[in-house]
BAFIVO-763224 format. One line per field, with one value per residue: residue in three letters; y negated, x, z of N, C-alpha, C in turn. Coordinates in pm, 1 decimal, m for minus. Layout:
% BAFIVO-763224
resn: c(ala; ...)
n_north: c(Y; ...)
n_east: c(X; ...)
n_up: c(Z; ...)
ca_north: c(Y; ...)
ca_east: c(X; ...)
ca_up: c(Z; ...)
c_north: c(Y; ...)
c_east: c(X; ...)
c_up: c(Z; ...)
***
This chain:
% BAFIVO-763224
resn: c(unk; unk; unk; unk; unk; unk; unk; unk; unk; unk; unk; unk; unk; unk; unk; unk; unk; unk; unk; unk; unk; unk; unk; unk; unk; unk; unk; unk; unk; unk; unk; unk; unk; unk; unk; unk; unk; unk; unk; unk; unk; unk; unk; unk; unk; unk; unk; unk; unk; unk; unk; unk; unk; unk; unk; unk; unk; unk; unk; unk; unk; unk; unk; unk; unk; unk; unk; unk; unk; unk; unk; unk; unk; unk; unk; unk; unk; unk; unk; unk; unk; unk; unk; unk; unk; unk; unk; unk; unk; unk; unk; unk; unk; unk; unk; unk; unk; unk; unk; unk; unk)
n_north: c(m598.0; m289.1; m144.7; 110.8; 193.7; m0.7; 84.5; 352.0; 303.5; 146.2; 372.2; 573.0; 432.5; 395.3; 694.2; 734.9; 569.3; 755.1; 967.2; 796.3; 745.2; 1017.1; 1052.2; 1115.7; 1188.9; 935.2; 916.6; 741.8; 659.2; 524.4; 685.5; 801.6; 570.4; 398.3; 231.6; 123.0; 347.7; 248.3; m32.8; m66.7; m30.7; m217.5; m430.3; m487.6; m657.0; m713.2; m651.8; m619.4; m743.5; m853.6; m1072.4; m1189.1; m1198.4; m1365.6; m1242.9; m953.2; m561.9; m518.3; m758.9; m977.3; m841.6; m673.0; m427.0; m409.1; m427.5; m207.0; m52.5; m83.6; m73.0; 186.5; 301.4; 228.2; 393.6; 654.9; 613.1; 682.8; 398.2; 247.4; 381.0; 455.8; 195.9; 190.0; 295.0; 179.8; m41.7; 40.8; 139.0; m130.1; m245.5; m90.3; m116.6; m374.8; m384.2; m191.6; m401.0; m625.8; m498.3; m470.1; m722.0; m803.3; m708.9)
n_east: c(m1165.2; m1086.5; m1355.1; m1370.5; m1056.6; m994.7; m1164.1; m1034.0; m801.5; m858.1; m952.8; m720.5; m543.9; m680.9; m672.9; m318.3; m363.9; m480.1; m246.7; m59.5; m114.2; m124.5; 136.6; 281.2; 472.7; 394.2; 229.4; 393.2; 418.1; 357.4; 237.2; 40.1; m145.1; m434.6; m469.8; m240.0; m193.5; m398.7; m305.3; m6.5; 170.8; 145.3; 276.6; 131.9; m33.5; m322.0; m420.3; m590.8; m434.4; m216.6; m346.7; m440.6; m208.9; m6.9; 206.9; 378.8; 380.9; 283.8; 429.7; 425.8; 242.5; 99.1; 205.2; 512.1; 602.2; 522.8; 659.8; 996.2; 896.8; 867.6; 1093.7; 1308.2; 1209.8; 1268.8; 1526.0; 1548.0; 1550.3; 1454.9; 1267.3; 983.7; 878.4; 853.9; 691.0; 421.9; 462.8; 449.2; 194.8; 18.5; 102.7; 6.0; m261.4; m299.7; m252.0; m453.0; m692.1; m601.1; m684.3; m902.0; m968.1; m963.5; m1281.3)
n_up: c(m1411.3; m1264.5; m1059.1; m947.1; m1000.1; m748.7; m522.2; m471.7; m465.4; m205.2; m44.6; m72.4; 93.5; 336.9; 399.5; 444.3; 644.8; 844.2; 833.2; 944.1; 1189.7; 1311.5; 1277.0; 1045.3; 689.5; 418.5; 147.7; m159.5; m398.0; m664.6; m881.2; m692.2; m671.4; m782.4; m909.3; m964.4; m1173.1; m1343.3; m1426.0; m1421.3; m1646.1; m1836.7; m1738.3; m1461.9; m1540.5; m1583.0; m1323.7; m1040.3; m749.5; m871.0; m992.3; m741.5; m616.1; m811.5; m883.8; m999.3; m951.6; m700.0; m508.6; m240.0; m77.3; 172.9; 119.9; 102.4; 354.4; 458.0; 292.8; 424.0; 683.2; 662.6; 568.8; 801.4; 993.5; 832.4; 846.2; 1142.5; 1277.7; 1603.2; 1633.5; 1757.7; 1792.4; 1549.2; 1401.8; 1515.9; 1439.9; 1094.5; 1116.2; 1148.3; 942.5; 746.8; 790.7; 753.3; 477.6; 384.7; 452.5; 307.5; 26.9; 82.8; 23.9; m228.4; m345.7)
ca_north: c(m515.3; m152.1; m156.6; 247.0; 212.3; m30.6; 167.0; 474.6; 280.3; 146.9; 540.2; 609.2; 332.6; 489.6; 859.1; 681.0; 534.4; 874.9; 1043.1; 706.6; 785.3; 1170.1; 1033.6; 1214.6; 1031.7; 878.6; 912.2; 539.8; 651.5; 468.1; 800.9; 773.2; 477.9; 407.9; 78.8; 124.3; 408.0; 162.3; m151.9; m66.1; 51.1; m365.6; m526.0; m481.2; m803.2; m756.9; m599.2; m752.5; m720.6; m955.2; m1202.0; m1222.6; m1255.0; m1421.1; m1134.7; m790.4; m474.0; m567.5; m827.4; m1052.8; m790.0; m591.0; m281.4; m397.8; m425.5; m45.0; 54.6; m131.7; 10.4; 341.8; 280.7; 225.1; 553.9; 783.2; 602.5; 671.8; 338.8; 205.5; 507.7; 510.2; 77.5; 126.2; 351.2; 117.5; m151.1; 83.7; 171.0; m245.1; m276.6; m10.5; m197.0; m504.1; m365.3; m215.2; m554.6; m695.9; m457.9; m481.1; m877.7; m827.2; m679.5)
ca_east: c(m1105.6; m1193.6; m1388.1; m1407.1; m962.8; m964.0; m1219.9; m1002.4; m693.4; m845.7; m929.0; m587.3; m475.5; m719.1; m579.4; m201.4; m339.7; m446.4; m81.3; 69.4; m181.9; m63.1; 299.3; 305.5; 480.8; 318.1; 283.5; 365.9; 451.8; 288.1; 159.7; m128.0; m202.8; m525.7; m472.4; m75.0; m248.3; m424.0; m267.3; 108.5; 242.9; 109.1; 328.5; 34.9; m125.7; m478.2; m459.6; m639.8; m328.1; m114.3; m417.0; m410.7; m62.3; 13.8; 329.8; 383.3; 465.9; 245.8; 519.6; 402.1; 139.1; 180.5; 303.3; 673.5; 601.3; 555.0; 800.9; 1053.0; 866.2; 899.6; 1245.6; 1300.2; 1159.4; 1369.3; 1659.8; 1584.7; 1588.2; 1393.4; 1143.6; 863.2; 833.6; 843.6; 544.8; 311.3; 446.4; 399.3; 19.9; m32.8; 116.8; m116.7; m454.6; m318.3; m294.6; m602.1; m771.1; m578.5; m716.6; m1037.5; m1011.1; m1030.0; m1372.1)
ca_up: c(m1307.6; m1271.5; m894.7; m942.7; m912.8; m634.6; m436.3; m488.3; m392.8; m47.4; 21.9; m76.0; 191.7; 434.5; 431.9; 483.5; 795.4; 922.8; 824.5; 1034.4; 1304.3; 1294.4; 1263.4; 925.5; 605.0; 365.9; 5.2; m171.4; m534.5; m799.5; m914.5; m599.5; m665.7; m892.5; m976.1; m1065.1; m1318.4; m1419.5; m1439.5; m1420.4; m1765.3; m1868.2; m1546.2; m1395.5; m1623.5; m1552.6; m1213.5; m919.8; m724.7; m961.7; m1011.1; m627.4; m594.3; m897.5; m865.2; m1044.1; m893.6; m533.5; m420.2; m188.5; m24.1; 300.0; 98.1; 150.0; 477.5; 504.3; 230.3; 497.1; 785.5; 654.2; 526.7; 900.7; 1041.0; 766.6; 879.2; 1274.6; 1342.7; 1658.8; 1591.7; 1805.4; 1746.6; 1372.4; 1404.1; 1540.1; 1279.6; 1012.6; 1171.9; 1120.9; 812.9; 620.2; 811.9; 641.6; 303.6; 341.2; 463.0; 137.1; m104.7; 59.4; m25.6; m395.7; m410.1)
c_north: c(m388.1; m130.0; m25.2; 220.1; 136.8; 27.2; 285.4; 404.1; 249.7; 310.8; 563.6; 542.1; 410.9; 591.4; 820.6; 643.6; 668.3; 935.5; 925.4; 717.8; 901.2; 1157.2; 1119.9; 1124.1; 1027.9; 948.0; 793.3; 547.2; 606.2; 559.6; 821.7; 682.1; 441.8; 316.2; 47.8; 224.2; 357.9; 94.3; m161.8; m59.3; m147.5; m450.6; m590.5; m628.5; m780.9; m691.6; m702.6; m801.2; m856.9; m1085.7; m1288.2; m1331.2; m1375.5; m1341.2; m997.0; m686.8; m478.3; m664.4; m914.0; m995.0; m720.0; m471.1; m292.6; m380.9; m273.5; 8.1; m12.1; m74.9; 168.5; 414.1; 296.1; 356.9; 683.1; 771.4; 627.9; 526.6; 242.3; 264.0; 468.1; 295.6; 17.5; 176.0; 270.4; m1.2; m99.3; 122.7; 2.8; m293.2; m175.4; m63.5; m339.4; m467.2; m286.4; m331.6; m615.2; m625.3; m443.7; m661.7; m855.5; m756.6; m788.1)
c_east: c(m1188.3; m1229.0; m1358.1; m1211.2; m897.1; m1016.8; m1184.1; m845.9; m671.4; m846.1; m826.4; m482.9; m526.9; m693.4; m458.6; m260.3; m381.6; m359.4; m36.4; 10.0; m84.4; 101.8; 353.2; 333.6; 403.6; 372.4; 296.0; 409.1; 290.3; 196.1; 58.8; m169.3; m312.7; m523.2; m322.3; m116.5; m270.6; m337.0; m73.7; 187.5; 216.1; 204.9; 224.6; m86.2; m253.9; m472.5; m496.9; m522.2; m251.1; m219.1; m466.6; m310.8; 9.4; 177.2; 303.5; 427.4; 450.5; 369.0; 390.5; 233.1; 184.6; 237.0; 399.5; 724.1; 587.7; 610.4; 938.2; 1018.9; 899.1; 1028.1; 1334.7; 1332.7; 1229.4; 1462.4; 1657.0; 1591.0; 1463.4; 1245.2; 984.8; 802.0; 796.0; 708.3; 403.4; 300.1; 402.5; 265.0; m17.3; m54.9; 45.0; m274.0; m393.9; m300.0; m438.3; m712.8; m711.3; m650.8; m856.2; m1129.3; m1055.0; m1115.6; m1420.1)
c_up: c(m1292.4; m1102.3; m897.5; m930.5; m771.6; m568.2; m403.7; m478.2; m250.0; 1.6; 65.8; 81.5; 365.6; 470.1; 470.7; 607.0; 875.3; 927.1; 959.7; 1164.6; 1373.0; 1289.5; 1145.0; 839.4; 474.2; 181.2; m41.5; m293.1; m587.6; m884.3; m818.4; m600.0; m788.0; m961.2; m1012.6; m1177.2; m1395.4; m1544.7; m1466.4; m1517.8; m1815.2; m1779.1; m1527.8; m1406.6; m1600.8; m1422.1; m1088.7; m794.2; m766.2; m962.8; m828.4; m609.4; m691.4; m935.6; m984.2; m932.2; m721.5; m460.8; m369.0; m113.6; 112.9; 285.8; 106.7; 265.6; 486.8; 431.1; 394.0; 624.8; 781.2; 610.3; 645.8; 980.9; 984.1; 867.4; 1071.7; 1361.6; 1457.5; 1656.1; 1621.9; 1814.8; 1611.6; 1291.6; 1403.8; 1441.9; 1193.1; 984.7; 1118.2; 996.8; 701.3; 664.8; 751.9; 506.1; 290.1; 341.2; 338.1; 66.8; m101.2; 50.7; m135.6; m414.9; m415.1)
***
């Protein structure tokens, strides 16, 4: 596992929670992510991520939880409650991604 792109994916996780702070949106392409650079072009076969999950493609992490949260918020719906979910759901993917060190 390369620690140098998980340590540069929690960052990544960390700046998203200041945008959801700021009520600003997020970036969540695969292209900011250091460890989909990585690991992604393989379905994500050696990534710490997948050997977690035993998944590809982060299922079964709290990033669906804020694609869905933020899926939410485009659409207007229940605004200013989807905020504070979406604020939870990026401190649990950072607490996930700061499991696999």
């Amino acid at each position: 596992m390369s620690k140098e792109a998980l340590e540069k994916s929690i960052k990544h996780w960390e700046k998203n929670l200041e945008k959801v702070i700021n009520k600003e949106l997020l970036n969540l392409s695969s292209k900011n992510c250091a460890l989909c650079l990585e690991y992604l072009e393989n379905n994500c076969e050696k990534c710490p991520i997948k050997h977690k999950t035993n998944m590809p493609f982060c299922y079964h992490t709290p990033y669906y939880d804020v694609l869905y949260f933020c899926q939410d918020i485009l659409n207007n719906v229940d605004f200013d409650s989807n905020w504070d979910n979406l604020e939870k759901a990026v401190v649990e993917e950072i607490q996930f991604l700061k499991s696999l060190k």
